[in-house]
VOVOTI-250341 format. One record per atom (N, C-alpha, C, O): residue number from 1; x, y, z; residue in three letters; atom name. Coordinates in nm, 3 decimals. Example, Ala and Ser with C-alpha at 12.3 -4.5 7.8 and 13.67 -1.06 7.14 Angstrom:
2
+-----+---------+---------+---------+------+------+
|  nr |       u |       v |       w | rest | atom |
+-----+---------+---------+---------+------+------+
|   1 |   1.319 |  -0.569 |   0.780 |  ala |    N |
|   1 |   1.230 |  -0.450 |   0.780 |  ala |   CA |
|   1 |   1.320 |  -0.330 |   0.780 |  ala |    C |
|   1 |   1.424 |  -0.332 |   0.846 |  ala |    O |
|   2 |   1.285 |  -0.225 |   0.708 |  ser |    N |
|   2 |   1.367 |  -0.106 |   0.714 |  ser |   CA |
|   2 |   1.290 |   0.003 |   0.787 |  ser |    C |
|   2 |   1.341 |   0.114 |   0.804 |  ser |    O |
+-----+---------+---------+---------+------+------+
END
This chain:
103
+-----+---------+---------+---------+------+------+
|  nr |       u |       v |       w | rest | atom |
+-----+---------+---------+---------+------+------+
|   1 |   5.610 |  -0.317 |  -1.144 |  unk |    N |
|   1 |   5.575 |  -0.184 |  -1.095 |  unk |   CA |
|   1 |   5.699 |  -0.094 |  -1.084 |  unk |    C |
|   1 |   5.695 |   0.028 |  -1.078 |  unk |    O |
|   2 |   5.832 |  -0.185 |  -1.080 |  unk |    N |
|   2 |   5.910 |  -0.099 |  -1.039 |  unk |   CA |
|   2 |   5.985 |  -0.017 |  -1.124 |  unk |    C |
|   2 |   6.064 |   0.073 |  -1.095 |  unk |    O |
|   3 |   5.935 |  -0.076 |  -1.272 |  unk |    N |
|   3 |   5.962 |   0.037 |  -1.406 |  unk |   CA |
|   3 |   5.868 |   0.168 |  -1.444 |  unk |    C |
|   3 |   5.894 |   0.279 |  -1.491 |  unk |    O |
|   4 |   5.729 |   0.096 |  -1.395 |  unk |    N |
|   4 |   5.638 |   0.231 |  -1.426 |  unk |   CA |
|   4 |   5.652 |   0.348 |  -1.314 |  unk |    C |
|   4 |   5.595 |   0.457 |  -1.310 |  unk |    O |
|   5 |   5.708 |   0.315 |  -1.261 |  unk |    N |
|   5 |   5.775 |   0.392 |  -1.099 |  unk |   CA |
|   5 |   5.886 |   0.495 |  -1.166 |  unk |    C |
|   5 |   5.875 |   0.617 |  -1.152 |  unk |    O |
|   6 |   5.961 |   0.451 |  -1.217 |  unk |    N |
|   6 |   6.098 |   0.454 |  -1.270 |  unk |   CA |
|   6 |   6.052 |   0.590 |  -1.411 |  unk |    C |
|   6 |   6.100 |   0.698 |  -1.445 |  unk |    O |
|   7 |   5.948 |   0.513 |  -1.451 |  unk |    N |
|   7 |   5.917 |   0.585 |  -1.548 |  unk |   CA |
|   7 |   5.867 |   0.713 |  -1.575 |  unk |    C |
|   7 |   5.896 |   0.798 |  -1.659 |  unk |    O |
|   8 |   5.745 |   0.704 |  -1.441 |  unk |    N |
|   8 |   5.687 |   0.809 |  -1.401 |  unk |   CA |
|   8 |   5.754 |   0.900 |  -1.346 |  unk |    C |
|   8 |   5.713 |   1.010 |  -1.384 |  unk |    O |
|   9 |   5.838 |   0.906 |  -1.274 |  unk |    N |
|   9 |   5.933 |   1.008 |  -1.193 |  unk |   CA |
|   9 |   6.038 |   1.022 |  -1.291 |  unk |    C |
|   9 |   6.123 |   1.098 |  -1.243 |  unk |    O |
|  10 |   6.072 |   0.982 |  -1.415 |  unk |    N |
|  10 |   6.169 |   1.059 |  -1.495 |  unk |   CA |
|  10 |   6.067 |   1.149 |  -1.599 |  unk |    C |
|  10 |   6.114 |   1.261 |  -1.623 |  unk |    O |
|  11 |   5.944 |   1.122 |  -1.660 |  unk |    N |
|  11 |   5.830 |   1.184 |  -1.675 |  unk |   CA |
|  11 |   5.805 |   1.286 |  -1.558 |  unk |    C |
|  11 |   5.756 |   1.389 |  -1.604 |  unk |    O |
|  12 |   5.818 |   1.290 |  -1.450 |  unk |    N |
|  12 |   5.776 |   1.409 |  -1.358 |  unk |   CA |
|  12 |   5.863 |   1.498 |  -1.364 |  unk |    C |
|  12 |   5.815 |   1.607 |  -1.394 |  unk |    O |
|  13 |   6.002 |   1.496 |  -1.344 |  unk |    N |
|  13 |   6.113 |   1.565 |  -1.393 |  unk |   CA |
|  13 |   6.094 |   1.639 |  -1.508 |  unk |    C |
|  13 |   6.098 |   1.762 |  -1.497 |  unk |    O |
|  14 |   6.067 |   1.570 |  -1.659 |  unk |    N |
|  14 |   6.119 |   1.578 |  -1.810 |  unk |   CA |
|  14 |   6.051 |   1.722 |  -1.822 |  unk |    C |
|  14 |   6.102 |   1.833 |  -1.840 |  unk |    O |
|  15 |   5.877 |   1.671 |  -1.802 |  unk |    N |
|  15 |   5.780 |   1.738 |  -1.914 |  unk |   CA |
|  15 |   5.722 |   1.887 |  -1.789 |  unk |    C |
|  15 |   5.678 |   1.997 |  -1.821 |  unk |    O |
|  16 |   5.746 |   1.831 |  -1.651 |  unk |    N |
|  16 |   5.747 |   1.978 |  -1.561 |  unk |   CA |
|  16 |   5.798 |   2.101 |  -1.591 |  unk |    C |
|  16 |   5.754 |   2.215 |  -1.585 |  unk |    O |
|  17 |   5.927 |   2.037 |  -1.632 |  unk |    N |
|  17 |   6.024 |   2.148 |  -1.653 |  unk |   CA |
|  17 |   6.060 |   2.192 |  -1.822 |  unk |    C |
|  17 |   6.112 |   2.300 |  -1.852 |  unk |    O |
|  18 |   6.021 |   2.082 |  -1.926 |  unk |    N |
|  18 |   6.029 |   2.141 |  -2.045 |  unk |   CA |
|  18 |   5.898 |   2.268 |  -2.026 |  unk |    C |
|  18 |   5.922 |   2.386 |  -2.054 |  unk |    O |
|  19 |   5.760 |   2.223 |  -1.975 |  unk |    N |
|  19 |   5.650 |   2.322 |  -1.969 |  unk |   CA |
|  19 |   5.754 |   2.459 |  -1.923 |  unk |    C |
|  19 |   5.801 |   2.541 |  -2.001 |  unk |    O |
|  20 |   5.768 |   2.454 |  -1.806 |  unk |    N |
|  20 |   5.881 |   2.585 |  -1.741 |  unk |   CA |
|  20 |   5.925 |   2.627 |  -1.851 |  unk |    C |
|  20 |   5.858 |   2.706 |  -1.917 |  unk |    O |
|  21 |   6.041 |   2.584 |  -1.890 |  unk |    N |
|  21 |   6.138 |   2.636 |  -1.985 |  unk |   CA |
|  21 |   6.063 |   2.684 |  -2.091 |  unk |    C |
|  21 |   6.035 |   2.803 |  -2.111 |  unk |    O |
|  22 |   6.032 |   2.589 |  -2.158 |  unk |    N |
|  22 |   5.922 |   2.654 |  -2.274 |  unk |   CA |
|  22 |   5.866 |   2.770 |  -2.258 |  unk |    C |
|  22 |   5.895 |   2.859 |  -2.337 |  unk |    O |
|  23 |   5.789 |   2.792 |  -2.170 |  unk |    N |
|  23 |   5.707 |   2.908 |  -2.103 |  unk |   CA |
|  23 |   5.814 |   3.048 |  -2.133 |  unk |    C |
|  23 |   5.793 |   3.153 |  -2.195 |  unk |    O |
|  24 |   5.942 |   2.995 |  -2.055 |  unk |    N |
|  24 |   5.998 |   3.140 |  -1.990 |  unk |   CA |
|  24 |   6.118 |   3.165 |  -2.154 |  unk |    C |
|  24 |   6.164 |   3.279 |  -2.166 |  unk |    O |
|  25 |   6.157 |   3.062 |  -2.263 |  unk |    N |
|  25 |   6.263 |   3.104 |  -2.351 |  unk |   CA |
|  25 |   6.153 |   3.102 |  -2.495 |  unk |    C |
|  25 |   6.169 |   3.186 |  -2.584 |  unk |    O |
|  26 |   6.083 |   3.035 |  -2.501 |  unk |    N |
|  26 |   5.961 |   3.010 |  -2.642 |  unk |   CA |
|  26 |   5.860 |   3.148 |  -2.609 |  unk |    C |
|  26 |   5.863 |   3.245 |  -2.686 |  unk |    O |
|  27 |   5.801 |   3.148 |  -2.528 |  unk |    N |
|  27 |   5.661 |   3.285 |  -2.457 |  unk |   CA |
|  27 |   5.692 |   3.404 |  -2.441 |  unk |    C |
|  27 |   5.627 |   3.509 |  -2.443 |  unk |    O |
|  28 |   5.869 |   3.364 |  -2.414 |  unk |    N |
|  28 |   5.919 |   3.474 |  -2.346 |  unk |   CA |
|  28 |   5.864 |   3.553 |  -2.193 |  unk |    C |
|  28 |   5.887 |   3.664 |  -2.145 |  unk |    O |
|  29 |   5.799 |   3.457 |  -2.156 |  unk |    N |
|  29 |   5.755 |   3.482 |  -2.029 |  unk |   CA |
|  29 |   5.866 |   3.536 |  -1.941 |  unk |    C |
|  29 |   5.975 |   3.511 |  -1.993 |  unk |    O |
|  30 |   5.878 |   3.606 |  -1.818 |  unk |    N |
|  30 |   5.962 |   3.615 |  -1.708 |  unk |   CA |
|  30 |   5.940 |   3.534 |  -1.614 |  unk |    C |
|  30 |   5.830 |   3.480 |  -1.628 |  unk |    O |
|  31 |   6.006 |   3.494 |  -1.508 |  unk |    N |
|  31 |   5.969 |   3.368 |  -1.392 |  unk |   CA |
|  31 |   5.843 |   3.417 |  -1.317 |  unk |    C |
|  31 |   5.762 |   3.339 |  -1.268 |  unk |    O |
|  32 |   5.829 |   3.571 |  -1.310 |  unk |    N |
|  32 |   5.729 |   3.650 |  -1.233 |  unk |   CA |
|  32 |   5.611 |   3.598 |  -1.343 |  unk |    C |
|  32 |   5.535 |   3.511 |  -1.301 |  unk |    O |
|  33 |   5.593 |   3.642 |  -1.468 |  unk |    N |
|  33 |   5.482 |   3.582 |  -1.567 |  unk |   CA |
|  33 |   5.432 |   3.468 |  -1.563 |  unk |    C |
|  33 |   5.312 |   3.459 |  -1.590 |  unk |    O |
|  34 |   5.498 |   3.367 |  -1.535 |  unk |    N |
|  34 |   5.484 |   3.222 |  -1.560 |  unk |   CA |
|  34 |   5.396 |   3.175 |  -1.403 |  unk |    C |
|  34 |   5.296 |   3.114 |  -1.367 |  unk |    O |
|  35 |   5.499 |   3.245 |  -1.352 |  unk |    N |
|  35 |   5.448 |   3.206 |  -1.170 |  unk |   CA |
|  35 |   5.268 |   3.277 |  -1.196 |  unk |    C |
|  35 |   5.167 |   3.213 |  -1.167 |  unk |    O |
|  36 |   5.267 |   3.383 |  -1.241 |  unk |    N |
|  36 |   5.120 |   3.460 |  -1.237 |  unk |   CA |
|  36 |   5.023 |   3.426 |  -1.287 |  unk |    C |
|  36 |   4.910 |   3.445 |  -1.242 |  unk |    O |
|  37 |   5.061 |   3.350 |  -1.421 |  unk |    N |
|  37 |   4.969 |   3.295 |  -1.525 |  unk |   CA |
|  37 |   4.909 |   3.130 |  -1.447 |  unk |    C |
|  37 |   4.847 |   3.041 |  -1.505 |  unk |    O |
|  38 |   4.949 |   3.132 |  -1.318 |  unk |    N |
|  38 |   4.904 |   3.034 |  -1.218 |  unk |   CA |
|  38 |   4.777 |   3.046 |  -1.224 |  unk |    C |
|  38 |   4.700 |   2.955 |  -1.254 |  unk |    O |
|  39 |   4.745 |   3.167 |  -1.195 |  unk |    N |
|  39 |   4.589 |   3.206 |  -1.160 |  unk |   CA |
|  39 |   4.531 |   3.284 |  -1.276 |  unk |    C |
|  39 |   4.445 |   3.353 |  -1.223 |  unk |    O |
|  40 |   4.531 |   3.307 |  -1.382 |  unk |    N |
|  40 |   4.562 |   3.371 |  -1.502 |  unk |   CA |
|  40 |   4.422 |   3.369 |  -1.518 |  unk |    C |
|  40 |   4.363 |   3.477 |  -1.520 |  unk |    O |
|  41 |   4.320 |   3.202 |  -1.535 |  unk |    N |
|  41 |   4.174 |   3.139 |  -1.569 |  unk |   CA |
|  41 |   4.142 |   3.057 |  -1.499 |  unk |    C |
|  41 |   4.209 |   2.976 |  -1.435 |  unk |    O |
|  42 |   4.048 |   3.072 |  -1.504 |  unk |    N |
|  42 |   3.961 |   2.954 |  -1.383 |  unk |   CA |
|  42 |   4.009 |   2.805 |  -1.429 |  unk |    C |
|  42 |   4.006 |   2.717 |  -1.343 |  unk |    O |
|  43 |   4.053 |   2.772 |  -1.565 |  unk |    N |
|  43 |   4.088 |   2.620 |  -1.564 |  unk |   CA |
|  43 |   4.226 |   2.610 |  -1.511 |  unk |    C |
|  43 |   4.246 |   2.501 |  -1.458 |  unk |    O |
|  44 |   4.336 |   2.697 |  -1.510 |  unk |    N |
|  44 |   4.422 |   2.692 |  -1.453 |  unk |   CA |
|  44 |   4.483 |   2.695 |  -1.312 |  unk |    C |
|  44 |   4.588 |   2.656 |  -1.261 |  unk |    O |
|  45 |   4.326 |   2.783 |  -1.254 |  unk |    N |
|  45 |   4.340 |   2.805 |  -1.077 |  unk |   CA |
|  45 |   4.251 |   2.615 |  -1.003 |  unk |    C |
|  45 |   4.264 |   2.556 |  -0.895 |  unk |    O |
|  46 |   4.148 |   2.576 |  -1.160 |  unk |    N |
|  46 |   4.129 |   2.449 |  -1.102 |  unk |   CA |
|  46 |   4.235 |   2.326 |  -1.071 |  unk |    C |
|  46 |   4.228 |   2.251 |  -0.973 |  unk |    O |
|  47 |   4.329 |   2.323 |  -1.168 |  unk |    N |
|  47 |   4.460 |   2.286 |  -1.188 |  unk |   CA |
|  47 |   4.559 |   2.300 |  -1.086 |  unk |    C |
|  47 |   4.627 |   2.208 |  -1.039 |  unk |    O |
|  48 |   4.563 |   2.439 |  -1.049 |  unk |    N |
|  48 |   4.649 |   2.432 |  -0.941 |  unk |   CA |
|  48 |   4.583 |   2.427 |  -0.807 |  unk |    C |
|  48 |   4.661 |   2.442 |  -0.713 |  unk |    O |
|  49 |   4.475 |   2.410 |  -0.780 |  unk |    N |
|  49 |   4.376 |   2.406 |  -0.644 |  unk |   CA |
|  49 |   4.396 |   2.234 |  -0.632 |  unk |    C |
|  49 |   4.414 |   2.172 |  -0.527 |  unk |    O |
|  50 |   4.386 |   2.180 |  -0.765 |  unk |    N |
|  50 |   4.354 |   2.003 |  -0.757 |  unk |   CA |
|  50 |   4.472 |   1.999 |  -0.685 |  unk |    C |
|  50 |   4.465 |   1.977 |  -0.564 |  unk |    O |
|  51 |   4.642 |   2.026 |  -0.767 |  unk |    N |
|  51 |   4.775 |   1.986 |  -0.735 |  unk |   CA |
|  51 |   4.769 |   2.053 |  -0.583 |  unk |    C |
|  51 |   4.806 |   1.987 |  -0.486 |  unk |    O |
|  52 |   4.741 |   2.132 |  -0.575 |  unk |    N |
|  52 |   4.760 |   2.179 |  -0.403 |  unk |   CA |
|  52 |   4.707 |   2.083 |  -0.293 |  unk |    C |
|  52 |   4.760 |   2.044 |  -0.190 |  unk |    O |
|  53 |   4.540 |   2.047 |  -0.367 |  unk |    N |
|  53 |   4.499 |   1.937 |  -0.230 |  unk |   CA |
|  53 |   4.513 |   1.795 |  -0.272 |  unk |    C |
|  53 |   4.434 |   1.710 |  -0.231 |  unk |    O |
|  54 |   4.620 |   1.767 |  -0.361 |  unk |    N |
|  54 |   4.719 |   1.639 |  -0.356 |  unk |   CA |
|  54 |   4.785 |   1.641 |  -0.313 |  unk |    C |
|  54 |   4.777 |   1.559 |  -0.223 |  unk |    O |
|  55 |   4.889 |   1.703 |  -0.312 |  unk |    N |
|  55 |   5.018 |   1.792 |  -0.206 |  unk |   CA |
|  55 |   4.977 |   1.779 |  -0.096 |  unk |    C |
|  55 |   5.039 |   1.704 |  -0.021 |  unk |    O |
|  56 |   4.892 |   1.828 |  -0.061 |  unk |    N |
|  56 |   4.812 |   1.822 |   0.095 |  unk |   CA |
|  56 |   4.822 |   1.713 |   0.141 |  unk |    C |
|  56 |   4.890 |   1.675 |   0.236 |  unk |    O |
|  57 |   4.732 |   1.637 |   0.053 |  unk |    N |
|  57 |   4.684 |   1.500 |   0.116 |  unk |   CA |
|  57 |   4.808 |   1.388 |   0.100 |  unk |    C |
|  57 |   4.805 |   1.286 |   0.169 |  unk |    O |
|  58 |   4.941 |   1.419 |  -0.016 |  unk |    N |
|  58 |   5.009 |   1.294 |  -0.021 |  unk |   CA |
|  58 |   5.106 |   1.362 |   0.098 |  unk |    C |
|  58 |   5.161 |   1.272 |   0.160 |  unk |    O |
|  59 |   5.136 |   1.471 |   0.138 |  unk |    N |
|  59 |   5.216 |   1.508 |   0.266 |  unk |   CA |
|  59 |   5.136 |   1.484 |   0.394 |  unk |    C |
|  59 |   5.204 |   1.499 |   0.496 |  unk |    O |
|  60 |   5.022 |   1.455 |   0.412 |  unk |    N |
|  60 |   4.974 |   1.393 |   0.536 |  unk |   CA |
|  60 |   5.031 |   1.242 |   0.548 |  unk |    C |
|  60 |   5.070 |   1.193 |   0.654 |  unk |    O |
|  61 |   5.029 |   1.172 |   0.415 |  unk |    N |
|  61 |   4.967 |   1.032 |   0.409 |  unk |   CA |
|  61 |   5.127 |   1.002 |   0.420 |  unk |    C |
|  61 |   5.146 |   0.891 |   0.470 |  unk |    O |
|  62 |   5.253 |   1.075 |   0.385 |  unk |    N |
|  62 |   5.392 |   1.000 |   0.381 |  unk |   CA |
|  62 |   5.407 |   1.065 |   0.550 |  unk |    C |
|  62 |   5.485 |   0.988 |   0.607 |  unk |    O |
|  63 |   5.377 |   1.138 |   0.614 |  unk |    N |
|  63 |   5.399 |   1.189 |   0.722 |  unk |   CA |
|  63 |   5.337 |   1.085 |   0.843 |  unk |    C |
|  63 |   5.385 |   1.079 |   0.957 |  unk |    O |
|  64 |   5.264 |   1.033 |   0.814 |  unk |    N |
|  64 |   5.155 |   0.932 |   0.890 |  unk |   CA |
|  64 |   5.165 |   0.809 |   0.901 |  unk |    C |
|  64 |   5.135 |   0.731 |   0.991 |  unk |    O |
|  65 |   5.230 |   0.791 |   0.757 |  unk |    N |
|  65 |   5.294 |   0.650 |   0.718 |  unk |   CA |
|  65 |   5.455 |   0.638 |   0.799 |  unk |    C |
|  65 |   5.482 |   0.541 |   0.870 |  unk |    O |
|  66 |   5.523 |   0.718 |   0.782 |  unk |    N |
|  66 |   5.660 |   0.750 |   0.860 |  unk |   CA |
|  66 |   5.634 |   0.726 |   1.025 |  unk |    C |
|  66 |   5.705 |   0.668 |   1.108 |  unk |    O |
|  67 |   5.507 |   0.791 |   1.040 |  unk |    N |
|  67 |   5.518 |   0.788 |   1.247 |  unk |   CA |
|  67 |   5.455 |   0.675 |   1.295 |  unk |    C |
|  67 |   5.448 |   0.630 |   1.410 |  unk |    O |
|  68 |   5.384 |   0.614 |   1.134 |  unk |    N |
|  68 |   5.336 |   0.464 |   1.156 |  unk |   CA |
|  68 |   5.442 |   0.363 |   1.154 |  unk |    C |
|  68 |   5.407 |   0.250 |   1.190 |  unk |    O |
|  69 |   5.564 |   0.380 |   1.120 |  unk |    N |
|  69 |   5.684 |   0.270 |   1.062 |  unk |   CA |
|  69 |   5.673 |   0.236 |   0.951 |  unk |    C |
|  69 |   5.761 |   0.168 |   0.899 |  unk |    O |
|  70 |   5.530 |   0.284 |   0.865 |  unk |    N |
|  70 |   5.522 |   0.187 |   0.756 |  unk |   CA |
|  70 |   5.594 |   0.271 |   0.611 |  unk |    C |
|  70 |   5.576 |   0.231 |   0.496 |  unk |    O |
|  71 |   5.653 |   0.359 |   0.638 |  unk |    N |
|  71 |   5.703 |   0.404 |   0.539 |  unk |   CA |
|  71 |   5.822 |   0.487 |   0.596 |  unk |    C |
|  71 |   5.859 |   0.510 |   0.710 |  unk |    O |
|  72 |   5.889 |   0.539 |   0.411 |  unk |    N |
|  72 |   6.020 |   0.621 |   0.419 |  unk |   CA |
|  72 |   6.040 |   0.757 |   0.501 |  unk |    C |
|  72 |   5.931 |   0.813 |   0.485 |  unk |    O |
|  73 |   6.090 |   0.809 |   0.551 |  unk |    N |
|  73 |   6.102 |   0.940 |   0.571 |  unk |   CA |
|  73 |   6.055 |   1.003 |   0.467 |  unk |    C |
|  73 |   6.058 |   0.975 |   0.347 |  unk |    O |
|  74 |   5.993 |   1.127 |   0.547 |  unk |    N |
|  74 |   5.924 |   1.238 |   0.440 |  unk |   CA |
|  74 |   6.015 |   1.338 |   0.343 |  unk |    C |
|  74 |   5.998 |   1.372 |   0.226 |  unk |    O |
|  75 |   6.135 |   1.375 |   0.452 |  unk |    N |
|  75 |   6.181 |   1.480 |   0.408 |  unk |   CA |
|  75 |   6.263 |   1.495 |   0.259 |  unk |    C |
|  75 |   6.319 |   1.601 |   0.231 |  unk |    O |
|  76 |   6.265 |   1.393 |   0.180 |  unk |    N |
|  76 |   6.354 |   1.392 |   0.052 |  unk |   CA |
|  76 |   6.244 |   1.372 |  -0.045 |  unk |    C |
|  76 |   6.272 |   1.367 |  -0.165 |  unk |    O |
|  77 |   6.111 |   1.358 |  -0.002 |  unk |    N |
|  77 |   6.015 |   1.352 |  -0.096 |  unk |   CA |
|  77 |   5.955 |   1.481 |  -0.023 |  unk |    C |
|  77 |   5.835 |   1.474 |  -0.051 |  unk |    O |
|  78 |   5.972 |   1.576 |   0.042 |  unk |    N |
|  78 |   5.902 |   1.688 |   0.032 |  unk |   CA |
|  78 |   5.965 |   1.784 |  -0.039 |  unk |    C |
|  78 |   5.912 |   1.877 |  -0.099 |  unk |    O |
|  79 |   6.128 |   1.748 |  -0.026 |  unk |    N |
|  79 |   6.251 |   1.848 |  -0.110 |  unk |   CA |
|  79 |   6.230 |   1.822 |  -0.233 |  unk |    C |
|  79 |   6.275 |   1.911 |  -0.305 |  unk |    O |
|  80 |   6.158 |   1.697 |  -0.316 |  unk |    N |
|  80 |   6.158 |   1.682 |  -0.430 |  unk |   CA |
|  80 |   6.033 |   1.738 |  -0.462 |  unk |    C |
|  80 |   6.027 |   1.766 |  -0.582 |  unk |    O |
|  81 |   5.924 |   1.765 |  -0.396 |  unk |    N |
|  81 |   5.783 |   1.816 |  -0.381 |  unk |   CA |
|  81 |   5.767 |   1.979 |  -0.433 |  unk |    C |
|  81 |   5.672 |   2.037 |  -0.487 |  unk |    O |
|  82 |   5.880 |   2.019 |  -0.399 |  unk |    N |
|  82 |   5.894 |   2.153 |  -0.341 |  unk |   CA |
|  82 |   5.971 |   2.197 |  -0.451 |  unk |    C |
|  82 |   5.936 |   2.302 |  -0.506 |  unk |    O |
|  83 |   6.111 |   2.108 |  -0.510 |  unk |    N |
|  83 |   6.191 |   2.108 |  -0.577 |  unk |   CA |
|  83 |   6.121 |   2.121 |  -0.720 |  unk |    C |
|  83 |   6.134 |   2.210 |  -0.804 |  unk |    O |
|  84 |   6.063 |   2.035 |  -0.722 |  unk |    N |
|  84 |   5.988 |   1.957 |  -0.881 |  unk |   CA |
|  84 |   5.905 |   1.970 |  -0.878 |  unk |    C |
|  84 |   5.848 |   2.067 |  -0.928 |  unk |    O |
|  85 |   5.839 |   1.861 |  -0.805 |  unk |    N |
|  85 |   5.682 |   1.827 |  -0.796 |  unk |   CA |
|  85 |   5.637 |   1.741 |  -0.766 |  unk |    C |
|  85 |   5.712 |   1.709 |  -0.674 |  unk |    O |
|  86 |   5.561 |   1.666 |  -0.770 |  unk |    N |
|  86 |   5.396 |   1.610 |  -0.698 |  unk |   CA |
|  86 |   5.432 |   1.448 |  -0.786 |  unk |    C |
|  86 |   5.439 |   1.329 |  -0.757 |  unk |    O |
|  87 |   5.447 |   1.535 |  -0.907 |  unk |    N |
|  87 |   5.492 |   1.411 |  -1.022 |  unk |   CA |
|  87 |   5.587 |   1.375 |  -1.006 |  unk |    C |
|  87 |   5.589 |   1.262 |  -1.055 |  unk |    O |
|  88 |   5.709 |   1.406 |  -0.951 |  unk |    N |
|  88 |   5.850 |   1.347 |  -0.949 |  unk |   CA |
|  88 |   5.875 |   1.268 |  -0.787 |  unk |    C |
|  88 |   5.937 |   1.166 |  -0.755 |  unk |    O |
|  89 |   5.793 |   1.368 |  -0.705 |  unk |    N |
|  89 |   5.792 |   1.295 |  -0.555 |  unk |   CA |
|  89 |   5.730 |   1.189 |  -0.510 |  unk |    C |
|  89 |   5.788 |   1.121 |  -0.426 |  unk |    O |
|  90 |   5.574 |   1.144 |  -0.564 |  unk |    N |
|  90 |   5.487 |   1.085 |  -0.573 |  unk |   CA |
|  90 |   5.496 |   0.923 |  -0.588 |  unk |    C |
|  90 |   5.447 |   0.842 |  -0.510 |  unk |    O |
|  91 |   5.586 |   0.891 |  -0.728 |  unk |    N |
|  91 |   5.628 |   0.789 |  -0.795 |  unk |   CA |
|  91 |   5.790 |   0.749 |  -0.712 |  unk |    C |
|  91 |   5.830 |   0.638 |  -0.677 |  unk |    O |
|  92 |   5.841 |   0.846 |  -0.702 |  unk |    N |
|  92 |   5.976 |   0.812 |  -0.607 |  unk |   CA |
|  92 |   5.919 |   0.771 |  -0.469 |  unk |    C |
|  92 |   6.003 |   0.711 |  -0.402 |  unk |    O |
|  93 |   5.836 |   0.782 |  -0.428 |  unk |    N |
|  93 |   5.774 |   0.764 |  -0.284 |  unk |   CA |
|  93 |   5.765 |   0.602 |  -0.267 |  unk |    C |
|  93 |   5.793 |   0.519 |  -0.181 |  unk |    O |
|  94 |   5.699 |   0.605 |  -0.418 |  unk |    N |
|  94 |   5.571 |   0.487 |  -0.403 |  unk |   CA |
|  94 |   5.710 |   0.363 |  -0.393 |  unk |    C |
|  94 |   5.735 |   0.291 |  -0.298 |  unk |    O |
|  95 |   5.804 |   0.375 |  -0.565 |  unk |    N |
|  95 |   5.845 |   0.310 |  -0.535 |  unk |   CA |
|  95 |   5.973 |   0.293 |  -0.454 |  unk |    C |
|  95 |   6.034 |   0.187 |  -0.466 |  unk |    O |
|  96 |   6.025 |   0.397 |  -0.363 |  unk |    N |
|  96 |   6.069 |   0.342 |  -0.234 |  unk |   CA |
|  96 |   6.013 |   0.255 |  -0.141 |  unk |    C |
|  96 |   6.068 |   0.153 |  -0.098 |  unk |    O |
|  97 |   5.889 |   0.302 |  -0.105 |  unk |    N |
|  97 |   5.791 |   0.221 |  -0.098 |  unk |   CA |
|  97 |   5.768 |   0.060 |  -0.053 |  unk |    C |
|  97 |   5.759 |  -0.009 |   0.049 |  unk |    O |
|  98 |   5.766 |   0.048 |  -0.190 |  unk |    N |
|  98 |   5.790 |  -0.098 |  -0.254 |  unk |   CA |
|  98 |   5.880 |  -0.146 |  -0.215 |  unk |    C |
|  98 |   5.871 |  -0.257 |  -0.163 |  unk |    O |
|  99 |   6.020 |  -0.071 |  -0.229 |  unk |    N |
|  99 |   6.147 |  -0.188 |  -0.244 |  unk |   CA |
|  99 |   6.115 |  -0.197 |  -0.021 |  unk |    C |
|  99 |   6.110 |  -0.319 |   0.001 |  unk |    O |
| 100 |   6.103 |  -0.148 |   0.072 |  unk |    N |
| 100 |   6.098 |  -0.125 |   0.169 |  unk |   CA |
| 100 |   5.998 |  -0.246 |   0.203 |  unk |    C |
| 100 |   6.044 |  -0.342 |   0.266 |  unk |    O |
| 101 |   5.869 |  -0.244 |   0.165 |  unk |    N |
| 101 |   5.826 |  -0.345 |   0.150 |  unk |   CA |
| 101 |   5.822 |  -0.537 |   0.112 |  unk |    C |
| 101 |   5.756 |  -0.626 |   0.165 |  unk |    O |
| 102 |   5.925 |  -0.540 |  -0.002 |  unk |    N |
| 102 |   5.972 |  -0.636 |  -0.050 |  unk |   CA |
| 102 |   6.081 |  -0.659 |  -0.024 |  unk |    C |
| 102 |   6.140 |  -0.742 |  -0.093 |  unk |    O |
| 103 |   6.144 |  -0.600 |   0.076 |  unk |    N |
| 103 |   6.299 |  -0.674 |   0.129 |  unk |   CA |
| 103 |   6.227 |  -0.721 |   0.276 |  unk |    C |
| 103 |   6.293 |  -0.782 |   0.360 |  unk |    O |
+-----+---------+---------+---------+------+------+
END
């Protein structure tokens, strides 16, 4: 697990931010365009409504887990949340996680 971990959070990083970039130097989008085209169509506001109440729910569940003992501190997976994303924080979580678990 602790490669598909590994894997996934360099995948959350890669393809987040090639989308970004792409968007704003290939589209020629501006950061204001890109940010707007959030809500642009209904498949895209479903998209970002899903990622919002994952966000939601995986910042309850590391917050809960933390005041339970059973997990890492929140705050370097909310900076990466906030930073990146959902995809890069998510998989870094889990497998902190793990190793926390297995020692």
């Amino acid at each position: 697990m602790k490669i598909f971990y590994i894997v996934l959070a360099i995948m959350g990083i890669v393809l987040p931010y090639w989308a970004m970039f792409s968007s704003i130097l290939v589209d020629q989008y501006t950061v204001s365009q890109f940010f707007s085209a959030w809500f642009e169509n209904n498949a895209v506001r479903m998209i970002a409504a899903d990622l919002g109440v994952a966000g939601t729910t995986f910042s309850a569940y590391i917050i809960y887990s933390f005041k339970m003992g059973r997990g890492p501190h929140p705050l370097r997976y909310f900076l990466m949340m906030f930073g990146v994303g959902l995809s890069l924080a998510m998989p870094m979580y889990f497998l902190n996680n793990l190793k926390m678990n297995t020692n």
